[in-house]
N, C-alpha and C positions, 0 to 999 in steps of 0.2 A: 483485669478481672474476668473477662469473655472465657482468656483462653483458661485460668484458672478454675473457673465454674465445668469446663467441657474434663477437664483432667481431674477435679474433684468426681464427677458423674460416674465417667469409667473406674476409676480406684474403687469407689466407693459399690459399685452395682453387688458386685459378688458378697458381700460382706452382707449389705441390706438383704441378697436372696435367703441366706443361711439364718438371719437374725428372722426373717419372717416364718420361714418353716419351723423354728425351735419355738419362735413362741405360737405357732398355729398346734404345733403339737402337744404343750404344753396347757392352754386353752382347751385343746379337746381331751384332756385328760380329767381336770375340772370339769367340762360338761359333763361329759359320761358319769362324773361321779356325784353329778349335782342331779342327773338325770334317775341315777337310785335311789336320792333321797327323797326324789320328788314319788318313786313309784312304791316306796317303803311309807310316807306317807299317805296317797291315797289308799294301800292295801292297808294300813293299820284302820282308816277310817270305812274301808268293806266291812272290815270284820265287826268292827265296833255297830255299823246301822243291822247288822244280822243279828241284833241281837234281841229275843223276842220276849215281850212282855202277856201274859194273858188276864186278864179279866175274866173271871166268871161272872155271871147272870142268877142273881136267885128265880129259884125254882119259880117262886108263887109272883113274880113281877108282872106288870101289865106288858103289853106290848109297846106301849106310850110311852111307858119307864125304858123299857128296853132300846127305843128309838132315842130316848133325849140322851141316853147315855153312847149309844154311836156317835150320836152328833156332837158330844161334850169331849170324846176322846181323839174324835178327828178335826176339832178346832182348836187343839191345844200345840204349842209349838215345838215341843219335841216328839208330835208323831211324824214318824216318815211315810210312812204305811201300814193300812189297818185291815182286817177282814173281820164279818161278823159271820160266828160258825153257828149255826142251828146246832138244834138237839139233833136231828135227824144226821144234815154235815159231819159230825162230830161222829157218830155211830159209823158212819162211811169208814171216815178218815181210821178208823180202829179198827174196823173188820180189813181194811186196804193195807195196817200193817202187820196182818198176818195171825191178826188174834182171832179166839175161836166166837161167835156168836153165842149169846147168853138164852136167845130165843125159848130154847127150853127148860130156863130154866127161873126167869125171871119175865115179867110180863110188860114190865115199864122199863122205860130206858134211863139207866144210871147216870148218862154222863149229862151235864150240863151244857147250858147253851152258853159261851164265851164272846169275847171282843180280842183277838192277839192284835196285837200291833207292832210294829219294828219303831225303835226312838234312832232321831240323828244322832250322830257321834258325839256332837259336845254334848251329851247328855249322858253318855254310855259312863257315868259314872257309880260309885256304889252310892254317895250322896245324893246327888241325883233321883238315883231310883228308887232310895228310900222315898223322896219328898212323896214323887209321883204313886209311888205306893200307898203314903200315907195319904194322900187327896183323893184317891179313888176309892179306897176302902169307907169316905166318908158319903161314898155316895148309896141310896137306899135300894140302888137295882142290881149294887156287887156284893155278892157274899165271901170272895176271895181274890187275892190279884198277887201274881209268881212270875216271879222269871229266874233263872241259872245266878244267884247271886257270885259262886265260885268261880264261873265261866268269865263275867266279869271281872272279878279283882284279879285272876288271874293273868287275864287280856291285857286289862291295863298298864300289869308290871310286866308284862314283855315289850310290851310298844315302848314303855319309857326307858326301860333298857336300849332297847334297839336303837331308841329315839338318842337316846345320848351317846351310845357309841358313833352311830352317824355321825352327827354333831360334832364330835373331838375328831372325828375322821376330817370331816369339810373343813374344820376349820384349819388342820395342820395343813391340810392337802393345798387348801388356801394361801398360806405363809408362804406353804413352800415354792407354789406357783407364780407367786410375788418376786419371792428371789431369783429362780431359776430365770423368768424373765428380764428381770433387774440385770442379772448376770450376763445373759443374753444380747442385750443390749448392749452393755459398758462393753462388751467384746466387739462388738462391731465397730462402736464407735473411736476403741483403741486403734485400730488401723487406720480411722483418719485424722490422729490425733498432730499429725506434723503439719497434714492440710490447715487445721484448724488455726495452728500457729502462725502459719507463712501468711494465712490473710490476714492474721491481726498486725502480724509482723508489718505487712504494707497499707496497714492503715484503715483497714474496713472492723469499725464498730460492730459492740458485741452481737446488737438488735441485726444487721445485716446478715451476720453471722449465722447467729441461732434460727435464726428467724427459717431461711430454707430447712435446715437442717429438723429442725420442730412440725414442718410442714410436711416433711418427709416421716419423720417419724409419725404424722397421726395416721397419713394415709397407710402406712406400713401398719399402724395398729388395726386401722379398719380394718384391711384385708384379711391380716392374722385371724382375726374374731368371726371374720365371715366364711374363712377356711375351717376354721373350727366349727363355726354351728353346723355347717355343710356336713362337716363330719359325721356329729355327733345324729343330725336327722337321717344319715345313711344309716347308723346303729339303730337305730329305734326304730326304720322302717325295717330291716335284715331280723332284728329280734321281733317282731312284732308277724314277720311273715315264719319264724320259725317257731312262733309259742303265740299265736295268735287268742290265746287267753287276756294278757298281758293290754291287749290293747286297750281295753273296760278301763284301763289305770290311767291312761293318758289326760293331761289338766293342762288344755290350752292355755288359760291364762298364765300357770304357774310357769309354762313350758319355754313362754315370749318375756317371764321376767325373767327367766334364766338364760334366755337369750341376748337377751337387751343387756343382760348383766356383764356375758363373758364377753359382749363389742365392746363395752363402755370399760372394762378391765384391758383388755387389749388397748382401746385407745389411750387409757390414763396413765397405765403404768411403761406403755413405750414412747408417751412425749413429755413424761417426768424424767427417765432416765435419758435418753437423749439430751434434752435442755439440762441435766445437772452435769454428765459428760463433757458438752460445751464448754461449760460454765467451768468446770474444772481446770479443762486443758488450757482456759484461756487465762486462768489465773499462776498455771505453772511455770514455772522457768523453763526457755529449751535445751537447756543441759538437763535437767530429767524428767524431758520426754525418751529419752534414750534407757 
């Protein structure tokens, strides 16, 4: 059995190095592509919190009124961020885009005192912002509240576009990284399929069998998967040092479940197919093994 296990080792090295590089490669092809979806999500969800709602101020409100409505718009749960624009602010911000001053020709100033605020994304809906429309307009210090309703529906229907092309992308890409691996494997382990034989041939059960060879496949998936995240953190720091925008997008947690994801795929899927290879050859006849 000694000298058996020393001449399985050698056969078998070459075979194990090719199997671990095809699916290190393959793992990192799903990174990268998981790593789009992750930054096509955080970018849908930029867009969507830019998205700005304003409140007007009646004219004739107290200041009291003016104050309890700050404080009612920044304790509600879909604001992100809020600012409250003066009459005065307001005046600013419009001579600042380039418009002409009324100065001479009006004495009081037109524009109204506001509350804009930006809402998180799960809100960025047009239902949504109806509600929120509709609950502010009930209050006695708004005379009007607007946001881009176009700008939104529009948004929307790109992101769920986008969102489901992804989607049918990861998931094919998925399958198909499943079987490529799957394939991967059975290939490797066809080259020790007479080894597997000769020891059943002299007597050694399945469990003795499988058992190395299982032990060998999970370590071989680790490494795969760890070759792979290697990878893919090389791309996202090289991208990130070459469009240094990009980086705003980054979501660590999401980043460590896709990481967590592609070891645990690496590990699953090559001490599954391993142990069914085993399992196979020891069920075949040695006439065709051949």
């Amino acid at each position: 059995m000694v000298q058996l296990g020393k001449g399985y080792a050698k056969r078998s090295t070459p075979s194990y190095l090719m199997s671990i590089i095809g699916v290190s490669v393959v793992l990192f092809l799903l990174g990268v592509m998981g790593w789009f979806v992750i930054n096509a999500n955080k970018l849908g969800e930029y867009f969507k919190e830019n998205v700005e709602v304003r409140v007007y101020v009646r004219e004739s409100v107290s200041s009291k009124d003016s104050l309890a409505l700050v404080s009612y718009i920044a304790s509600q749960p879909y604001t992100k961020s809020y600012e409250y624009v003066s009459k005065d602010l307001a005046k600013q911000k419009y001579l600042a885009d380039g418009n002409k001053d009324w100065g001479a020709v009006l004495d009081k100033n037109p524009l109204p005192a506001s509350v804009n605020f930006k809402i998180k994304s799960q809100y960025a809906t047009t239902d949504s912002l109806n509600k929120i429309q509709n609950d502010l307009t009930q209050n006695i210090a708004v005379s009007d509240v607007q946001y881009n309703q176009s700008l939104v529906t529009n948004l929307n229907n790109i992101i769920s576009k986008i969102s489901l092309i992804l989607l049918v992308v990861a998931i094919v890409i998925s399958v198909l990284v499943i079987i490529l691996i799957d394939n991967t494997i059975r290939l490797a382990m066809f080259s020790n399929r007479f080894l597997i034989k000769t020891m059943q041939m002299v007597g050694a059960t399945r469990w003795f069998i499988a058992k190395p060879m299982d032990v060998r496949a999970l370590l071989n998936g680790l490494l795969s998967g760890l070759i792979a995240v290697g990878g893919v953190v090389g791309v996202i720091i090289v991208s990130e040092k070459w469009l240094p925008e990009i980086r705003a997008l980054r979501d660590y947690p999401l980043l460590s479940l896709l990481f967590f994801g592609i070891i645990l795929l690496g590990i699953g899927i090559s001490l599954l197919s391993t142990h069914r290879s085993v399992i196979k050859y020891l069920k075949m006849k040695l006439d065709d093994l051949y």
